[in-house]
C-alpha positions in Angstrom: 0.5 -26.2 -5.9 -3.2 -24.9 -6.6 -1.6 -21.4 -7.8 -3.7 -19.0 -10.3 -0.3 -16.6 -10.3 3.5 -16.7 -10.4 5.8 -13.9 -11.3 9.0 -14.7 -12.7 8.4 -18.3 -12.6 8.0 -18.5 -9.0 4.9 -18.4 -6.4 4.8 -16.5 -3.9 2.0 -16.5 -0.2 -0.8 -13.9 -0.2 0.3 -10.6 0.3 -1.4 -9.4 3.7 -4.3 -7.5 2.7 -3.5 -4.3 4.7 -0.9 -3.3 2.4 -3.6 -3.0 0.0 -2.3 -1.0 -3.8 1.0 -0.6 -1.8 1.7 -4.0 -3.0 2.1 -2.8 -6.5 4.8 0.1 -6.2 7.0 -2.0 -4.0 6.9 -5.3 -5.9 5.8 -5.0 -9.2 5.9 -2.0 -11.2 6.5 1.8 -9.5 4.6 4.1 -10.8 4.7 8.1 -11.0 2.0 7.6 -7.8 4.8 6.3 -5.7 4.8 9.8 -3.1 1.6 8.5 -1.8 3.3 5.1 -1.0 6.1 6.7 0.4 3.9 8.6 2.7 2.0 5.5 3.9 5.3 4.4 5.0 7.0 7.7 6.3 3.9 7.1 8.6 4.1 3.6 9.1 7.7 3.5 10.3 8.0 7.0 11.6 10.6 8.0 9.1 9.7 11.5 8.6 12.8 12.1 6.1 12.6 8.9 4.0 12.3 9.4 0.4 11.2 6.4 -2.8 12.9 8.5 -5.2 15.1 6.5 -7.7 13.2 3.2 -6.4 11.6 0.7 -9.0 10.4 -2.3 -8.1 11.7 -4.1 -11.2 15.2 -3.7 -9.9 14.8 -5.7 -6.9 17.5 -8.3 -6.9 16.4 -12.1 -6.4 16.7 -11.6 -2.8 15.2 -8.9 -2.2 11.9 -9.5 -4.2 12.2 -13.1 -1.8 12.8 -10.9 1.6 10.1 -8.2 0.0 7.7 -11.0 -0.7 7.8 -12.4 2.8 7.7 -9.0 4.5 4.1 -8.2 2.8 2.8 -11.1 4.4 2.5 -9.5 7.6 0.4 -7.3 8.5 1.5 -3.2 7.9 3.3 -1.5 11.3 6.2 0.0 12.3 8.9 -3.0 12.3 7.2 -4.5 9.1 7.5 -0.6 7.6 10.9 -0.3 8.7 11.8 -4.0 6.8 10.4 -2.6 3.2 12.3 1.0 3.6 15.5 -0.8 4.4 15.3 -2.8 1.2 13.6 0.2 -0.7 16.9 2.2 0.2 19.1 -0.6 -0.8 18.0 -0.9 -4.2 17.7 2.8 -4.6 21.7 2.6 -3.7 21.8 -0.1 -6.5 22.6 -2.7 -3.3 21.5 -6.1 -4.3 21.8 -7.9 -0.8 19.6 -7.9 2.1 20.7 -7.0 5.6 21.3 -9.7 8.0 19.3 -8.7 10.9 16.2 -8.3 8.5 16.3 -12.0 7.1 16.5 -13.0 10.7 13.4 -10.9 11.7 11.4 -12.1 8.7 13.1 -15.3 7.6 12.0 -16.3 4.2 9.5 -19.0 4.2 10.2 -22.4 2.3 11.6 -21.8 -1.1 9.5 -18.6 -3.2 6.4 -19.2 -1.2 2.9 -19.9 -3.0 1.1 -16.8 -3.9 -2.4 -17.3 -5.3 -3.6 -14.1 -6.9 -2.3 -10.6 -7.2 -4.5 -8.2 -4.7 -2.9 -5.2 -7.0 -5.7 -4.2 -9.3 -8.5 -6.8 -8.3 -11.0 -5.4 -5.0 -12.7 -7.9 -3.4 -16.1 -7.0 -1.9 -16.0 -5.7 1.5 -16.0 -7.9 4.3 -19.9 -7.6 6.8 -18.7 -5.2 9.0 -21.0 -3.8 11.9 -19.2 -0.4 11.0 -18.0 0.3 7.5 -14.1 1.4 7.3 -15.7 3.8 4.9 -17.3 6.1 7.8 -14.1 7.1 9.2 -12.6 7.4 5.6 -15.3 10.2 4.6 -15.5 11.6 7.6 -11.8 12.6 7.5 -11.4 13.1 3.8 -14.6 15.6 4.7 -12.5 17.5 6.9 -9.9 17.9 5.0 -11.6 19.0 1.9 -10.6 16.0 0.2 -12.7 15.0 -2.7 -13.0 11.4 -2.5 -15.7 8.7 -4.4 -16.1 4.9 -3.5 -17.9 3.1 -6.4 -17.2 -0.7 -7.5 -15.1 -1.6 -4.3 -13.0 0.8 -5.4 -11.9 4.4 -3.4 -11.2 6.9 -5.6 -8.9 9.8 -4.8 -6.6 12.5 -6.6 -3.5 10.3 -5.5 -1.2 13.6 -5.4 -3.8 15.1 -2.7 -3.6 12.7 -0.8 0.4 12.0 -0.6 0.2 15.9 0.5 -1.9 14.9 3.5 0.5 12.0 4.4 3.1 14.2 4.2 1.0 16.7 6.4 3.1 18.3 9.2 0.6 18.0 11.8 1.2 14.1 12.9 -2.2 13.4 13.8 -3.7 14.0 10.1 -0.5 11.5 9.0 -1.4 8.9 11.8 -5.3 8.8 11.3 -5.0 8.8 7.4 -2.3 5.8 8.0 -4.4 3.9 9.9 -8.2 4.3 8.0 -6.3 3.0 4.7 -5.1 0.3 6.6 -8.8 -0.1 7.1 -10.0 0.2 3.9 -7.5 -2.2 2.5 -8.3 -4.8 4.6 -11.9 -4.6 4.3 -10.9 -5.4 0.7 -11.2 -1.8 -1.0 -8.4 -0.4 -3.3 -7.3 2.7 -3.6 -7.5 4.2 -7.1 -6.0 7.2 -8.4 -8.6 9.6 -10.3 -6.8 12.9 -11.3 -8.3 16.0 -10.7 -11.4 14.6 -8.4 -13.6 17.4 -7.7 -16.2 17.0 -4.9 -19.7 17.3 -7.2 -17.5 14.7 -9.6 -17.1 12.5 -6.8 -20.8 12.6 -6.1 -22.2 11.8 -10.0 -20.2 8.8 -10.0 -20.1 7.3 -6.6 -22.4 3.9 -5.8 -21.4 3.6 -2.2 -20.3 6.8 -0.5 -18.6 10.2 -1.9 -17.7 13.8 -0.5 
């Protein structure tokens, strides 16, 4: 193995890169940030009532950090949303086991797959894109009078604003938000919490694009 990373002695695949930060609060450490995970995937899995509260990552039993693992390696939608909340809910239930049907639908992949570096905390520059992810980004953090600053690869948001809009009740703001992080993540920027953001903030430290 040609690994640079391994977490509890084993390696684990490349997490896909559309799950971006998300990676972190499901698998390695949960943070006080989680709601805006949680509302990435209320969204995702069209689970308006589903809550993270009393999950930590560091309580995932062996096989469900394997079936977590191997669920992160596809790309972010509904069934792959649905896969993560059923094992978020079993560890919040203090369930070690995985359901049947899930192991079938992502069947873990030879032993604790290879897993080369940790996305979580380490943006890689953006890949040439004819149209930046970050247009639509602004654009809709604009419109929502969200302050928001992209500098070092890096998107910079109050995290707390911006679980409120994934929580929004109007299921457009939830679906477009949903899908222009996808965007952003797999264009290789992070998202990164900055408390208190205010828009002429934003602006003074910005080196690719602010509101």
């Amino acid at each position: 193995m040609t690994n640079r990373k391994h977490i509890d002695g084993h390696y684990y695949h490349d997490f896909h890169p559309g799950w971006g930060g998300f990676c972190e609060e499901l698998f390695h450490y949960t943070s006080r940030y989680y709601a805006v995970t949680e509302g990435f995937l209320k969204v995702l899995a069209d689970r308006p009532v589903f809550s993270m509260s009393g999950y930590k990552a560091q309580r995932l039993s062996a096989p469900q950090r394997v079936s977590m693992a191997t669920i992160l390696g596809y790309p972010p939608e509904q069934k792959s949303g649905s896969a993560v909340i059923s094992i978020v809910e079993k560890v919040v239930c203090g369930e070690p086991g995985v359901d049947e049907e899930l192991l079938q639908l992502y069947p873990p992949k030879n032993g604790l797959a290879e897993r080369v570096d940790s996305l979580v905390g380490h943006a890689n520059p953006p890949r040439p894109l004819d149209v930046t992810p970050l247009e639509p980004w602004l654009s809709m953090a604009e419109r929502l009078l969200m302050p928001v600053a992209v500098r070092e690869h890096h998107v910079e948001v109050d995290m707390r604003v911006l679980a409120q809009h994934l929580d929004s009740a109007n299921p457009v703001i939830r679906s477009n938000l949903q899908q222009v992080i996808v965007a952003l993540h797999e264009a290789g920027y992070l998202l990164r919490n900055h408390p208190h953001l205010t828009h002429s903030e934003a602006h003074e430290i910005a080196d690719e694009g602010a509101v």
